[in-house]
TIMI-340292 format. One record per residue (C-alpha): residue number from 0; residue in one letter; y, x, z. Coordinates in steps of 0.001 Angstrom, whole numbers. Last residue first. Example, Ala and Ser with C-alpha at 12.3 -4.5 7.8 and 13.67 -1.06 7.14 Angstrom:
2
{1 "s" {-1060 13670 7140}},
{0 "a" {-4500 12300 7800}},
# end
This chain:
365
{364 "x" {96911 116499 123397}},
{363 "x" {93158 116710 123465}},
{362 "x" {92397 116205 127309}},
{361 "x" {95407 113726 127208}},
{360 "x" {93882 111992 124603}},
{359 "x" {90468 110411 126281}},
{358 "x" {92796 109052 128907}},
{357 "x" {90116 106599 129984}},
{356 "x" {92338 102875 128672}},
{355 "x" {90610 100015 129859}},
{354 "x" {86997 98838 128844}},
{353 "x" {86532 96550 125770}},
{352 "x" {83795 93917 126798}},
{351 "x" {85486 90566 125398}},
{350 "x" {86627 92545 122133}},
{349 "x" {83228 94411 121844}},
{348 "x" {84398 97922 120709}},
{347 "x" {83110 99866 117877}},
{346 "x" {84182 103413 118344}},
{345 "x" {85220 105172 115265}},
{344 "x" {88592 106768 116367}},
{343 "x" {88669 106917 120111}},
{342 "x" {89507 103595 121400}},
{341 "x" {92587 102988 123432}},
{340 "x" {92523 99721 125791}},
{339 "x" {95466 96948 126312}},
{338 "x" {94730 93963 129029}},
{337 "x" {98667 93918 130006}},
{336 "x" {99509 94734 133550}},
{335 "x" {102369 97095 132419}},
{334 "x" {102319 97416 129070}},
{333 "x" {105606 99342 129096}},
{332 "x" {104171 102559 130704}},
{331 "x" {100767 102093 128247}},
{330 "x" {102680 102214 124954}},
{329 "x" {104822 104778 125602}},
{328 "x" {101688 107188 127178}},
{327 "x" {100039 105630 123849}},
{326 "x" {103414 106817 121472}},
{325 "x" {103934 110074 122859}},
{324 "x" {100091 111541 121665}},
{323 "x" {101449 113446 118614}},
{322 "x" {105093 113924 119954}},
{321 "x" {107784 112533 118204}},
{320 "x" {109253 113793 114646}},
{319 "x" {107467 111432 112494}},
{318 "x" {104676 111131 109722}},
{317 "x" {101939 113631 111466}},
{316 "x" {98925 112199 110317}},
{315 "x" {95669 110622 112179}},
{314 "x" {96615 110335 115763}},
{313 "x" {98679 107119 115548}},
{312 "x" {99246 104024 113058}},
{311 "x" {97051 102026 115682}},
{310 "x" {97152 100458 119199}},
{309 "x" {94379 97945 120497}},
{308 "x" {96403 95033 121976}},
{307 "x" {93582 92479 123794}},
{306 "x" {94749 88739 124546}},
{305 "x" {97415 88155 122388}},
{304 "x" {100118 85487 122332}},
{303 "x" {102227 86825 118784}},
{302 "x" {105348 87519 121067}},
{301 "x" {103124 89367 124072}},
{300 "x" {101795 91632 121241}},
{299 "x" {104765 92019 119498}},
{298 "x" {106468 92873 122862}},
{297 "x" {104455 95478 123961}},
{296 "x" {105160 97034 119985}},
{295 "x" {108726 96863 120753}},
{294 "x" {108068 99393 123717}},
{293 "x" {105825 101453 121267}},
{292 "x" {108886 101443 118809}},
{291 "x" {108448 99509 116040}},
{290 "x" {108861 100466 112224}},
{289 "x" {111160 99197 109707}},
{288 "x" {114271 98853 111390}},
{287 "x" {114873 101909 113529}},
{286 "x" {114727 104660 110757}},
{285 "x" {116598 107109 112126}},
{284 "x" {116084 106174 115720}},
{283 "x" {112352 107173 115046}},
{282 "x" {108642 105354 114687}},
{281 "x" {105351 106909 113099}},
{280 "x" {103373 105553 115858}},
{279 "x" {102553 102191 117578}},
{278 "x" {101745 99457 114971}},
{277 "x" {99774 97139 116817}},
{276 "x" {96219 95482 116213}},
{275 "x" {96105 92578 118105}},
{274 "x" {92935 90854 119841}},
{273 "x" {91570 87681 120919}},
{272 "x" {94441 86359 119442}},
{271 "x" {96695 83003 120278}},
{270 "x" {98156 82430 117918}},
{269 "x" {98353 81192 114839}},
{268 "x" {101926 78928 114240}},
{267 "x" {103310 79616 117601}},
{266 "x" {102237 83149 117106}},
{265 "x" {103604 83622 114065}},
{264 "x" {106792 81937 114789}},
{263 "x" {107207 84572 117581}},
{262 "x" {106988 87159 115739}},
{261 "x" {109254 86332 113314}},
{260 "x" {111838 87351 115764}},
{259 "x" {111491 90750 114630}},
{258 "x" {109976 94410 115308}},
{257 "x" {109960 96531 112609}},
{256 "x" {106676 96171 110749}},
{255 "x" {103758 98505 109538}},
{254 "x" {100578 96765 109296}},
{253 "x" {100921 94134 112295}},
{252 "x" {97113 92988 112698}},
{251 "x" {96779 89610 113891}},
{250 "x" {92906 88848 115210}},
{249 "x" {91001 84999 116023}},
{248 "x" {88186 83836 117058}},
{247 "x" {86447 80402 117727}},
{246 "x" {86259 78954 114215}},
{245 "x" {87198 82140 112206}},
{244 "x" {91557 83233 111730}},
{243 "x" {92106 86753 110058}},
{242 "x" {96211 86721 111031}},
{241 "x" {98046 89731 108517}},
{240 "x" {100817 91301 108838}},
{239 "x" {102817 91994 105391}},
{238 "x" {104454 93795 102258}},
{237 "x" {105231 92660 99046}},
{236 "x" {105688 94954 95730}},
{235 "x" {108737 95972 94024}},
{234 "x" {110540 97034 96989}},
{233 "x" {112230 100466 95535}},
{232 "x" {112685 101287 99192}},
{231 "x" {111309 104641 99016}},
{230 "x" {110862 106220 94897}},
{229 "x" {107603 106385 93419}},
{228 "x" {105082 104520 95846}},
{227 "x" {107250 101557 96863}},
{226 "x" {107209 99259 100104}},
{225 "x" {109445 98060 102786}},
{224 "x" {109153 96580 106134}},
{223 "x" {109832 93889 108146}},
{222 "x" {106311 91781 108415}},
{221 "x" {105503 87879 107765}},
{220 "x" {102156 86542 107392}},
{219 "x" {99213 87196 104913}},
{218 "x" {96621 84560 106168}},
{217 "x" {92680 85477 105997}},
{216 "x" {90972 82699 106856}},
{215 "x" {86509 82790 108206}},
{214 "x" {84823 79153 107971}},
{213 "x" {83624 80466 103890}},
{212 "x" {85956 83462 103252}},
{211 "x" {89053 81776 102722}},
{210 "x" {92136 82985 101360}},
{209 "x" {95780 82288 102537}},
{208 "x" {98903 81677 102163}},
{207 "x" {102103 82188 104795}},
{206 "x" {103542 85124 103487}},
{205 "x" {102289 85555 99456}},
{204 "x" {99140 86272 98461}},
{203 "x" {97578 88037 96016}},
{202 "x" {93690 88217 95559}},
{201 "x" {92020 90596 93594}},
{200 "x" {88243 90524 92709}},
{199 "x" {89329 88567 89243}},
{198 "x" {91847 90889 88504}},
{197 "x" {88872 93882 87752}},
{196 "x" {89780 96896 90354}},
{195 "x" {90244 99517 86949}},
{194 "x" {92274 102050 89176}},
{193 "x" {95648 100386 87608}},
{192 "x" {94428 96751 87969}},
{191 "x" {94595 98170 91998}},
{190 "x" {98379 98733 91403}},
{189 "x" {98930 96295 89748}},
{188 "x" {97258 93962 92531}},
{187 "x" {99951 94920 94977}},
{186 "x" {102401 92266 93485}},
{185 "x" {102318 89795 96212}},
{184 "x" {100125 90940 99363}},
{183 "x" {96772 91916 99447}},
{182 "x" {93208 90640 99105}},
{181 "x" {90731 92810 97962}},
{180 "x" {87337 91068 97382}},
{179 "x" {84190 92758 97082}},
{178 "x" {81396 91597 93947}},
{177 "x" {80767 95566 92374}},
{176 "x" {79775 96798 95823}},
{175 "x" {80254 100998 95721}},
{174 "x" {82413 100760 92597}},
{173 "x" {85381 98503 93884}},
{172 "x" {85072 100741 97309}},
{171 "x" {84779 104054 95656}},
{170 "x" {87827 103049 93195}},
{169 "x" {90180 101909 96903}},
{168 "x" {88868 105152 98853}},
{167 "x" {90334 107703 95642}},
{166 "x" {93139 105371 95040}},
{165 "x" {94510 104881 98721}},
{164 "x" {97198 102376 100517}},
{163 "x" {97835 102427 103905}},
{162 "x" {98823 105660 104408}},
{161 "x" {99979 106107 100493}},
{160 "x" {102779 102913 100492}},
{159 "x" {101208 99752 99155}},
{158 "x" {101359 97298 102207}},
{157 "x" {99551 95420 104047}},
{156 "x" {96244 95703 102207}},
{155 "x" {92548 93719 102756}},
{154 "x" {89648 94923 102138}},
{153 "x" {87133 92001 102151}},
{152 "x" {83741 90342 102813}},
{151 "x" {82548 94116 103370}},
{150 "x" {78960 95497 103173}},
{149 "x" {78408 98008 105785}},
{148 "x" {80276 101126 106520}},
{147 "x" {78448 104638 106704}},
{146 "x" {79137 105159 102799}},
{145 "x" {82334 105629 103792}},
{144 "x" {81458 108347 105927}},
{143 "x" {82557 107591 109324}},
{142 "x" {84904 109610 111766}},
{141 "x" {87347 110405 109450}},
{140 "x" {88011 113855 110191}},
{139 "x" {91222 114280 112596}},
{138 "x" {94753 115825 111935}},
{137 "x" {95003 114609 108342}},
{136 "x" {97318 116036 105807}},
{135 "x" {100962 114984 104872}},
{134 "x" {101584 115680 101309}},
{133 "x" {100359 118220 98983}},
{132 "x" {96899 119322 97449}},
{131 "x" {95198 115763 96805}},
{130 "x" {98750 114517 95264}},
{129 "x" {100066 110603 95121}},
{128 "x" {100086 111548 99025}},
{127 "x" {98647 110160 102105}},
{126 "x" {96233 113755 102392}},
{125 "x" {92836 114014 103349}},
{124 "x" {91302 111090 101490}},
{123 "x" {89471 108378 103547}},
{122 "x" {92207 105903 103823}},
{121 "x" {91422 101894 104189}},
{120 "x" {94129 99485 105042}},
{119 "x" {91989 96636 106809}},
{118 "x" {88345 96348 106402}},
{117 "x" {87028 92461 107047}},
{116 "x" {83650 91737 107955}},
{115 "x" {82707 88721 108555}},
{114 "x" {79187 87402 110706}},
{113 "x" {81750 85598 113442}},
{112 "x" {83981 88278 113089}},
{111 "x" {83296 91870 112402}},
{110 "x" {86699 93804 111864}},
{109 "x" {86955 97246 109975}},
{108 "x" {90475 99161 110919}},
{107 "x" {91854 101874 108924}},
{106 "x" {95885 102110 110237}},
{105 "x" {96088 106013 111921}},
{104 "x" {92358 106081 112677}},
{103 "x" {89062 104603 112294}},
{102 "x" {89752 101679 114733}},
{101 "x" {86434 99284 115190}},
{100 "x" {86731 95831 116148}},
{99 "x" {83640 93094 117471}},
{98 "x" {84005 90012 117334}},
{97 "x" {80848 87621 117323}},
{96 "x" {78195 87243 115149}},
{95 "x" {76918 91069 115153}},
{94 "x" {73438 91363 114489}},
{93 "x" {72618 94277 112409}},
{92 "x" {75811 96638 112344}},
{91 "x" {74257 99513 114202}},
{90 "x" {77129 101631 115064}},
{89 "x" {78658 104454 112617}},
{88 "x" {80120 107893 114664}},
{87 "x" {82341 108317 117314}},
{86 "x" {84872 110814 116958}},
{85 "x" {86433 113298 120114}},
{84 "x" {90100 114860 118442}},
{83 "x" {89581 118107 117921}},
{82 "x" {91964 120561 120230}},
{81 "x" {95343 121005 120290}},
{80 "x" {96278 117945 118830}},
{79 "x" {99287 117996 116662}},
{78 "x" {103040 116955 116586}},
{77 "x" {103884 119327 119815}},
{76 "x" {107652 118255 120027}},
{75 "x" {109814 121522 119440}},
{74 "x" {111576 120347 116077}},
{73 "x" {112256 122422 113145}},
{72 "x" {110902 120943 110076}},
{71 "x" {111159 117352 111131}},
{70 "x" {114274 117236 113571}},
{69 "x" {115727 119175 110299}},
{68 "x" {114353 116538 107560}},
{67 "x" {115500 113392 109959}},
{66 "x" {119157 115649 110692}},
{65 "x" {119306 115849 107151}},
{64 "x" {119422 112131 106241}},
{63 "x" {115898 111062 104979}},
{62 "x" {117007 109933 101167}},
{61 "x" {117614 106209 100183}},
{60 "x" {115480 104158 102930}},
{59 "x" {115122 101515 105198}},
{58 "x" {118354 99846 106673}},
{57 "x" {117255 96358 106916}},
{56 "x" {118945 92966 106383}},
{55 "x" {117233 89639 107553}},
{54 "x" {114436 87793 106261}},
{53 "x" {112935 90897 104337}},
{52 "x" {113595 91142 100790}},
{51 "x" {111413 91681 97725}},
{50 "x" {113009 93427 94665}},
{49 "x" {114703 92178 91559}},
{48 "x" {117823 90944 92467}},
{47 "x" {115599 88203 94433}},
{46 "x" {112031 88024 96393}},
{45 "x" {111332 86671 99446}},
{44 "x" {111662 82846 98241}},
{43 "x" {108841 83743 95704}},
{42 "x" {109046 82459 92460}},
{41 "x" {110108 85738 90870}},
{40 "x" {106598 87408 92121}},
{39 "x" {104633 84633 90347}},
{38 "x" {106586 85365 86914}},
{37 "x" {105648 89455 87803}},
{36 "x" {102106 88553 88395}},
{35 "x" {101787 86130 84870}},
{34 "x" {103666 89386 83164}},
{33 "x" {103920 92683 84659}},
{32 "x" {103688 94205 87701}},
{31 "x" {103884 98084 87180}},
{30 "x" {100875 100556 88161}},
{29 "x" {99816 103305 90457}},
{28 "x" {101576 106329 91860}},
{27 "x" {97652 107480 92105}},
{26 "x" {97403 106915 88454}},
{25 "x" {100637 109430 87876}},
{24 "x" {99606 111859 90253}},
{23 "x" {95530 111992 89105}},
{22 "x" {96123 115031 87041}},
{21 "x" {98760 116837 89186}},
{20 "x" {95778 118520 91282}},
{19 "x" {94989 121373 88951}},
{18 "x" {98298 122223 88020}},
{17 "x" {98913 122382 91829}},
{16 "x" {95599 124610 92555}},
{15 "x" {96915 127031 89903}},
{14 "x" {100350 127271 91034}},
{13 "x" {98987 128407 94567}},
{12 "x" {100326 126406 97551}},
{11 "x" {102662 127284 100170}},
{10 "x" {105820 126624 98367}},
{9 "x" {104553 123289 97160}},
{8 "x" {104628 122584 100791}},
{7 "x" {108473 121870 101033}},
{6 "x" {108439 119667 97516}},
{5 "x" {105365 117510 99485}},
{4 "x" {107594 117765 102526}},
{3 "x" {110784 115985 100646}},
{2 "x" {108374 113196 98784}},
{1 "x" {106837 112343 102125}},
{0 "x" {110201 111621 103305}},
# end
Protein backbone atom coordinates (compact mmCIF):
# COMPACT_ATOMS: atom_id res chain seq x y z
CA UNK A 1 0.00 0.00 0.00
CA UNK A 2 2.64 2.36 0.84
CA UNK A 3 4.25 1.46 -2.46
CA UNK A 4 0.77 2.53 -4.41
CA UNK A 5 0.63 6.19 -2.54
CA UNK A 6 4.35 6.75 -2.85
CA UNK A 7 3.71 6.21 -7.00
CA UNK A 8 0.36 8.57 -6.30
CA UNK A 9 2.53 11.39 -4.64
CA UNK A 10 5.30 11.29 -7.09
CA UNK A 11 2.85 13.35 -9.08
CA UNK A 12 3.01 16.10 -6.61
CA UNK A 13 6.60 16.32 -6.26
CA UNK A 14 9.26 18.12 -8.36
CA UNK A 15 11.58 15.75 -10.51
CA UNK A 16 14.45 17.41 -9.04
CA UNK A 17 13.63 16.82 -5.35
CA UNK A 18 12.90 12.96 -6.37
CA UNK A 19 16.31 12.49 -8.10
CA UNK A 20 17.61 13.99 -5.17
CA UNK A 21 15.98 11.74 -2.62
CA UNK A 22 16.39 8.25 -4.55
CA UNK A 23 19.99 8.02 -3.21
CA UNK A 24 19.39 6.41 0.09
CA UNK A 25 16.24 4.08 -1.52
CA UNK A 26 18.13 1.12 -2.05
CA UNK A 27 20.06 1.22 1.61
CA UNK A 28 16.88 2.20 3.23
CA UNK A 29 15.16 -1.10 1.50
CA UNK A 30 17.97 -2.65 3.48
CA UNK A 31 19.86 -5.86 3.16
CA UNK A 32 19.55 -9.77 2.32
CA UNK A 33 20.16 -12.57 4.99
CA UNK A 34 22.81 -14.47 4.01
CA UNK A 35 24.92 -17.16 5.23
CA UNK A 36 25.37 -18.24 9.19
CA UNK A 37 21.81 -15.88 9.61
CA UNK A 38 20.10 -17.42 6.70
CA UNK A 39 21.25 -21.33 8.04
CA UNK A 40 19.77 -20.07 11.56
CA UNK A 41 16.61 -18.76 9.82
CA UNK A 42 16.05 -22.40 8.07
CA UNK A 43 16.14 -24.01 11.50
CA UNK A 44 13.37 -22.27 12.73
CA UNK A 45 9.99 -24.18 13.08
CA UNK A 46 8.31 -20.79 11.73
CA UNK A 47 10.04 -20.74 8.78
CA UNK A 48 9.58 -23.11 5.51
CA UNK A 49 9.27 -22.69 1.50
CA UNK A 50 11.44 -20.03 2.05
CA UNK A 51 9.61 -17.45 4.08
CA UNK A 52 8.46 -17.27 7.77
CA UNK A 53 4.93 -18.42 8.58
CA UNK A 54 2.53 -17.54 11.13
CA UNK A 55 0.89 -20.49 13.19
CA UNK A 56 -2.13 -20.49 11.24
CA UNK A 57 -2.93 -19.16 7.64
CA UNK A 58 -3.21 -15.41 6.93
CA UNK A 59 -4.45 -13.40 4.12
CA UNK A 60 -1.87 -10.45 4.16
CA UNK A 61 -0.88 -9.04 1.11
CA UNK A 62 -0.35 -9.25 -2.89
CA UNK A 63 -1.68 -5.81 -4.15
CA UNK A 64 -4.37 -3.54 -1.99
CA UNK A 65 -7.58 -4.59 -3.92
CA UNK A 66 -9.12 -1.46 -5.51
CA UNK A 67 -11.81 -0.85 -3.28
CA UNK A 68 -8.67 -0.55 -0.27
CA UNK A 69 -6.85 2.13 -2.83
CA UNK A 70 -10.42 3.87 -3.59
CA UNK A 71 -11.77 3.86 0.25
CA UNK A 72 -8.12 5.36 0.58
CA UNK A 73 -7.98 8.10 -1.98
CA UNK A 74 -11.53 9.02 -1.86
CA UNK A 75 -13.00 8.37 1.42
CA UNK A 76 -14.98 10.98 3.67
CA UNK A 77 -13.48 9.85 7.16
CA UNK A 78 -11.47 12.91 8.58
CA UNK A 79 -7.87 10.96 8.60
CA UNK A 80 -6.09 14.04 10.20
CA UNK A 81 -6.14 16.22 13.20
CA UNK A 82 -7.50 19.43 12.78
CA UNK A 83 -5.48 21.11 14.95
CA UNK A 84 -1.73 20.19 16.43
CA UNK A 85 -1.68 17.46 18.33
CA UNK A 86 -0.61 18.77 22.31
CA UNK A 87 3.36 17.18 22.85
CA UNK A 88 5.07 16.83 25.97
CA UNK A 89 8.52 17.33 25.98
CA UNK A 90 11.77 15.15 27.66
CA UNK A 91 11.33 14.34 31.59
CA UNK A 92 14.11 14.26 33.99
CA UNK A 93 15.40 10.74 33.71
CA UNK A 94 17.68 10.83 36.96
CA UNK A 95 16.25 8.47 39.39
CA UNK A 96 13.86 6.28 37.94
CA UNK A 97 14.05 2.54 39.43
CA UNK A 98 10.75 1.65 38.93
CA UNK A 99 8.43 1.61 35.73
CA UNK A 100 7.80 4.25 34.21
CA UNK A 101 6.50 4.27 30.08
CA UNK A 102 6.61 6.95 27.68
CA UNK A 103 4.57 6.73 24.11
CA UNK A 104 6.22 8.95 21.40
CA UNK A 105 3.73 8.19 18.86
CA UNK A 106 2.28 5.76 16.33
CA UNK A 107 4.65 2.53 17.76
CA UNK A 108 7.99 4.52 19.46
CA UNK A 109 7.81 3.62 22.99
CA UNK A 110 10.96 4.07 25.59
CA UNK A 111 10.41 1.90 28.83
CA UNK A 112 12.32 2.55 32.22
CA UNK A 113 12.24 -0.52 34.32
CA UNK A 114 13.82 -1.20 37.38
CA UNK A 115 17.01 1.23 36.23
CA UNK A 116 16.46 -0.27 32.20
CA UNK A 117 15.71 1.39 29.55
CA UNK A 118 14.38 -0.25 26.67
CA UNK A 119 13.25 1.86 23.27
CA UNK A 120 10.84 -0.03 21.24
CA UNK A 121 10.39 0.56 17.33
CA UNK A 122 12.01 3.89 16.99
CA UNK A 123 10.92 6.47 13.99
CA UNK A 124 12.08 9.98 13.96
CA UNK A 125 12.07 10.60 10.14
CA UNK A 126 9.05 12.30 8.61
CA UNK A 127 7.98 9.88 6.26
CA UNK A 128 7.72 5.58 6.81
CA UNK A 129 9.05 5.21 3.41
CA UNK A 130 12.40 3.75 1.74
CA UNK A 131 12.09 7.60 0.29
CA UNK A 132 12.54 11.00 2.49
CA UNK A 133 10.25 12.86 -0.20
CA UNK A 134 7.36 10.22 -0.67
CA UNK A 135 5.42 7.95 1.44
CA UNK A 136 3.09 8.46 4.24
CA UNK A 137 4.12 11.64 6.26
CA UNK A 138 3.72 12.41 9.88
CA UNK A 139 0.71 14.18 11.37
CA UNK A 140 2.50 15.23 14.68
CA UNK A 141 6.30 16.37 15.40
CA UNK A 142 8.07 13.95 17.37
CA UNK A 143 7.77 15.24 20.57
CA UNK A 144 11.50 14.62 21.70
CA UNK A 145 14.64 15.22 19.94
CA UNK A 146 16.49 12.18 19.81
CA UNK A 147 19.17 13.55 21.35
CA UNK A 148 16.56 14.30 24.29
CA UNK A 149 16.52 10.44 25.18
CA UNK A 150 18.87 9.00 27.66
CA UNK A 151 21.24 6.22 27.31
CA UNK A 152 19.42 3.03 26.17
CA UNK A 153 20.08 -0.72 27.37
CA UNK A 154 18.34 -1.60 24.07
CA UNK A 155 16.27 -0.84 20.91
CA UNK A 156 14.45 -3.40 20.30
CA UNK A 157 12.37 -4.19 16.70
CA UNK A 158 9.13 -6.04 16.02
CA UNK A 159 9.15 -6.02 12.83
CA UNK A 160 11.09 -4.60 9.73
CA UNK A 161 8.41 -2.84 7.75
CA UNK A 162 9.21 1.33 7.49
CA UNK A 163 6.84 2.42 10.66
CA UNK A 164 8.55 0.40 12.83
CA UNK A 165 11.62 0.10 11.29
CA UNK A 166 13.95 3.32 10.34
CA UNK A 167 17.54 3.83 8.73
CA UNK A 168 18.07 7.44 9.33
CA UNK A 169 16.92 6.95 13.50
CA UNK A 170 18.51 3.27 13.53
CA UNK A 171 22.50 4.87 12.09
CA UNK A 172 22.00 7.95 14.66
CA UNK A 173 21.29 5.51 17.38
CA UNK A 174 24.38 2.94 16.55
CA UNK A 175 26.52 6.23 16.20
CA UNK A 176 25.18 8.30 19.09
CA UNK A 177 26.35 5.35 21.88
CA UNK A 178 28.84 3.14 20.05
CA UNK A 179 28.17 -0.02 22.91
CA UNK A 180 23.84 -0.20 22.42
CA UNK A 181 22.25 -3.35 21.77
CA UNK A 182 19.49 -3.92 19.13
CA UNK A 183 17.71 -6.88 19.63
CA UNK A 184 15.16 -7.97 17.03
CA UNK A 185 13.60 -10.75 15.63
CA UNK A 186 15.16 -13.56 13.23
CA UNK A 187 16.71 -12.21 10.18
CA UNK A 188 16.26 -8.39 10.89
CA UNK A 189 19.93 -7.98 11.60
CA UNK A 190 20.67 -7.70 7.68
CA UNK A 191 19.09 -5.16 7.52
CA UNK A 192 20.85 -3.21 10.37
CA UNK A 193 24.49 -4.98 8.98
CA UNK A 194 23.24 -2.96 5.95
CA UNK A 195 23.48 0.66 7.82
CA UNK A 196 26.97 -0.51 9.19
CA UNK A 197 25.13 -1.62 12.94
CA UNK A 198 28.42 -3.91 13.73
CA UNK A 199 26.87 -7.88 14.20
CA UNK A 200 28.22 -8.03 17.43
CA UNK A 201 25.60 -5.20 18.89
CA UNK A 202 22.78 -7.25 17.19
CA UNK A 203 20.85 -9.72 18.74
CA UNK A 204 18.36 -12.11 16.87
CA UNK A 205 15.96 -13.96 18.41
CA UNK A 206 13.59 -16.22 17.58
CA UNK A 207 9.78 -16.54 19.42
CA UNK A 208 10.22 -17.71 22.71
CA UNK A 209 14.22 -16.68 23.35
CA UNK A 210 15.51 -14.26 25.00
CA UNK A 211 18.31 -11.76 26.01
CA UNK A 212 19.22 -10.58 29.27
CA UNK A 213 20.12 -7.31 30.37
CA UNK A 214 21.61 -8.12 33.83
CA UNK A 215 18.00 -9.09 36.24
CA UNK A 216 16.02 -7.23 33.28
CA UNK A 217 14.64 -10.24 30.00
CA UNK A 218 13.72 -9.27 26.90
CA UNK A 219 11.61 -12.32 25.27
CA UNK A 220 10.56 -12.06 21.52
CA UNK A 221 7.10 -13.87 21.63
CA UNK A 222 4.63 -14.77 19.13
CA UNK A 223 2.74 -12.10 16.76
CA UNK A 224 0.51 -12.63 13.35
CA UNK A 225 1.86 -10.52 11.01
CA UNK A 226 4.02 -10.18 8.07
CA UNK A 227 7.12 -8.41 7.12
CA UNK A 228 9.14 -7.26 3.89
CA UNK A 229 10.46 -3.85 2.83
CA UNK A 230 10.56 -4.38 -1.10
CA UNK A 231 7.61 -6.18 -2.04
CA UNK A 232 4.45 -6.90 0.99
CA UNK A 233 4.33 -10.30 2.26
CA UNK A 234 7.69 -11.35 0.91
CA UNK A 235 8.28 -12.73 4.72
CA UNK A 236 11.89 -13.03 4.68
CA UNK A 237 12.46 -11.67 8.00
CA UNK A 238 10.61 -12.55 11.50
CA UNK A 239 8.21 -10.59 13.13
CA UNK A 240 7.05 -10.41 16.91
CA UNK A 241 5.57 -9.09 20.44
CA UNK A 242 7.73 -8.71 22.77
CA UNK A 243 7.45 -9.47 27.02
CA UNK A 244 10.50 -7.16 28.81
CA UNK A 245 10.30 -9.25 32.14
CA UNK A 246 12.60 -7.39 35.56
CA UNK A 247 12.26 -8.92 39.11
CA UNK A 248 9.02 -7.24 40.16
CA UNK A 249 7.78 -5.75 36.77
CA UNK A 250 6.77 -6.73 33.88
CA UNK A 251 5.46 -5.04 30.07
CA UNK A 252 4.18 -7.02 26.64
CA UNK A 253 4.15 -4.83 23.79
CA UNK A 254 2.09 -6.30 20.70
CA UNK A 255 4.05 -4.62 17.65
CA UNK A 256 1.69 -5.13 14.94
CA UNK A 257 -0.35 -8.47 15.32
CA UNK A 258 -3.74 -9.81 14.29
CA UNK A 259 -5.41 -10.96 17.06
CA UNK A 260 -4.85 -14.84 17.94
CA UNK A 261 -5.15 -17.47 20.38
CA UNK A 262 -1.52 -17.17 21.06
CA UNK A 263 -2.39 -14.71 23.26
CA UNK A 264 -3.37 -16.50 25.70
CA UNK A 265 -0.30 -18.83 25.89
CA UNK A 266 1.66 -15.74 26.32
CA UNK A 267 0.10 -14.71 29.12
CA UNK A 268 -0.06 -18.01 30.85
CA UNK A 269 3.55 -18.35 30.13
CA UNK A 270 4.53 -14.33 31.20
CA UNK A 271 1.89 -12.67 32.35
CA UNK A 272 0.68 -10.90 34.21
CA UNK A 273 1.81 -7.09 33.07
CA UNK A 274 1.92 -4.06 34.79
CA UNK A 275 1.27 -2.62 31.53
CA UNK A 276 0.49 -3.52 27.71
CA UNK A 277 1.26 -1.69 24.86
CA UNK A 278 -1.59 -2.42 22.20
CA UNK A 279 -1.75 -2.16 18.65
CA UNK A 280 -4.92 -0.02 18.08
CA UNK A 281 -4.80 1.77 14.66
CA UNK A 282 -4.01 1.11 11.15
CA UNK A 283 -6.74 -1.77 11.07
CA UNK A 284 -9.52 -2.52 8.08
CA UNK A 285 -11.89 -5.41 6.91
CA UNK A 286 -9.53 -5.68 4.01
CA UNK A 287 -6.82 -6.71 5.73
CA UNK A 288 -8.47 -8.41 8.84
CA UNK A 289 -5.71 -10.83 9.75
CA UNK A 290 -2.72 -9.01 10.38
CA UNK A 291 -3.75 -6.17 12.40
CA UNK A 292 -6.34 -5.94 15.38
CA UNK A 293 -9.25 -4.18 15.58
CA UNK A 294 -9.51 -1.86 18.74
CA UNK A 295 -12.23 -4.35 20.06
CA UNK A 296 -9.63 -7.27 19.46
CA UNK A 297 -7.08 -5.14 20.97
CA UNK A 298 -9.50 -5.17 24.56
CA UNK A 299 -9.13 -8.61 24.30
CA UNK A 300 -5.30 -8.89 23.85
CA UNK A 301 -4.95 -7.07 26.78
CA UNK A 302 -7.41 -9.10 28.97
CA UNK A 303 -5.81 -12.44 27.05
CA UNK A 304 -2.10 -11.53 27.94
CA UNK A 305 -3.44 -10.63 31.97
CA UNK A 306 -2.61 -6.93 31.99
CA UNK A 307 -2.99 -4.46 34.42
CA UNK A 308 -2.62 -1.00 32.47
CA UNK A 309 -3.34 -1.05 28.32
CA UNK A 310 -1.72 2.14 26.93
CA UNK A 311 -2.81 2.18 23.13
CA UNK A 312 -0.32 2.79 20.26
CA UNK A 313 0.09 2.53 16.32
CA UNK A 314 -2.31 5.75 16.27
CA UNK A 315 -2.09 9.52 15.70
CA UNK A 316 1.23 9.64 14.02
CA UNK A 317 0.53 8.55 10.16
CA UNK A 318 -2.39 8.07 8.25
CA UNK A 319 -1.94 4.16 7.14
CA UNK A 320 -5.77 3.24 6.94
CA UNK A 321 -9.03 4.41 5.77
CA UNK A 322 -10.76 4.98 9.38
CA UNK A 323 -10.99 8.01 11.12
CA UNK A 324 -7.78 9.58 12.73
CA UNK A 325 -9.01 9.49 16.37
CA UNK A 326 -11.76 6.27 15.70
CA UNK A 327 -9.60 3.79 17.11
CA UNK A 328 -9.34 5.35 21.11
CA UNK A 329 -13.28 6.20 21.15
CA UNK A 330 -13.19 2.14 19.86
CA UNK A 331 -10.88 1.32 22.22
CA UNK A 332 -12.42 2.99 25.27
CA UNK A 333 -16.38 1.78 24.45
CA UNK A 334 -15.14 -1.89 24.58
CA UNK A 335 -12.84 -1.41 27.58
CA UNK A 336 -15.47 -1.06 29.66
CA UNK A 337 -14.23 -0.96 33.33
CA UNK A 338 -10.74 -1.76 32.26
CA UNK A 339 -7.78 0.46 33.94
CA UNK A 340 -6.73 1.82 30.22
CA UNK A 341 -5.33 5.64 29.99
CA UNK A 342 -4.25 7.69 26.70
CA UNK A 343 -1.06 9.63 26.95
CA UNK A 344 -0.35 12.47 24.75
CA UNK A 345 2.72 11.69 22.74
CA UNK A 346 5.85 12.27 24.98
CA UNK A 347 4.38 12.11 28.37
CA UNK A 348 6.18 9.91 30.79
CA UNK A 349 3.66 8.16 32.81
CA UNK A 350 4.23 6.35 36.18
CA UNK A 351 2.55 2.92 35.48
CA UNK A 352 1.04 2.68 39.17
CA UNK A 353 0.08 6.57 38.98
CA UNK A 354 -1.24 6.77 35.28
CA UNK A 355 -4.49 8.85 35.43
CA UNK A 356 -7.58 7.79 33.25
CA UNK A 357 -8.26 8.75 29.90
CA UNK A 358 -8.95 13.22 29.76
CA UNK A 359 -10.16 13.31 26.17
CA UNK A 360 -7.09 15.27 25.21
CA UNK A 361 -8.02 14.13 21.36
CA UNK A 362 -11.35 15.05 20.96
CA UNK A 363 -10.34 18.81 21.30
CA UNK A 364 -7.81 18.01 18.37
CA UNK A 365 -9.79 15.58 16.29
Amino acid sequence: MIRDLMRRSALLVPVGALVGAGWQVPAAIGGRPTGARLARMRRSPHFRDGRFHNDVATAVAGPPPSGAMRDLVLGKEVRRPRQPVPLVGAPDFAGVDGLRVSWLGHATVLVEIEGKRVLFDPVWSDRVSPSPVLGPKRLHPVPWALDDLPDLDAVVISHDHYDHLDMTTIRRLAARQPSLRFVVPLGVGAHLERWRVPADRIVELDWDERVSLDHVDVVATAAQHFSGRLRPGGNGTLWASWVIKGRDRSVFYTGDSGYFDGYRRIGDEYGPFDVTFIQVGAYSPYWPDIHMTPEEGVETHRAVRGELLVPVHWATFNLAMHSWSEPVERLLKAAGDLRVTIPKPGQALDVDEASPPDGWWRAVA
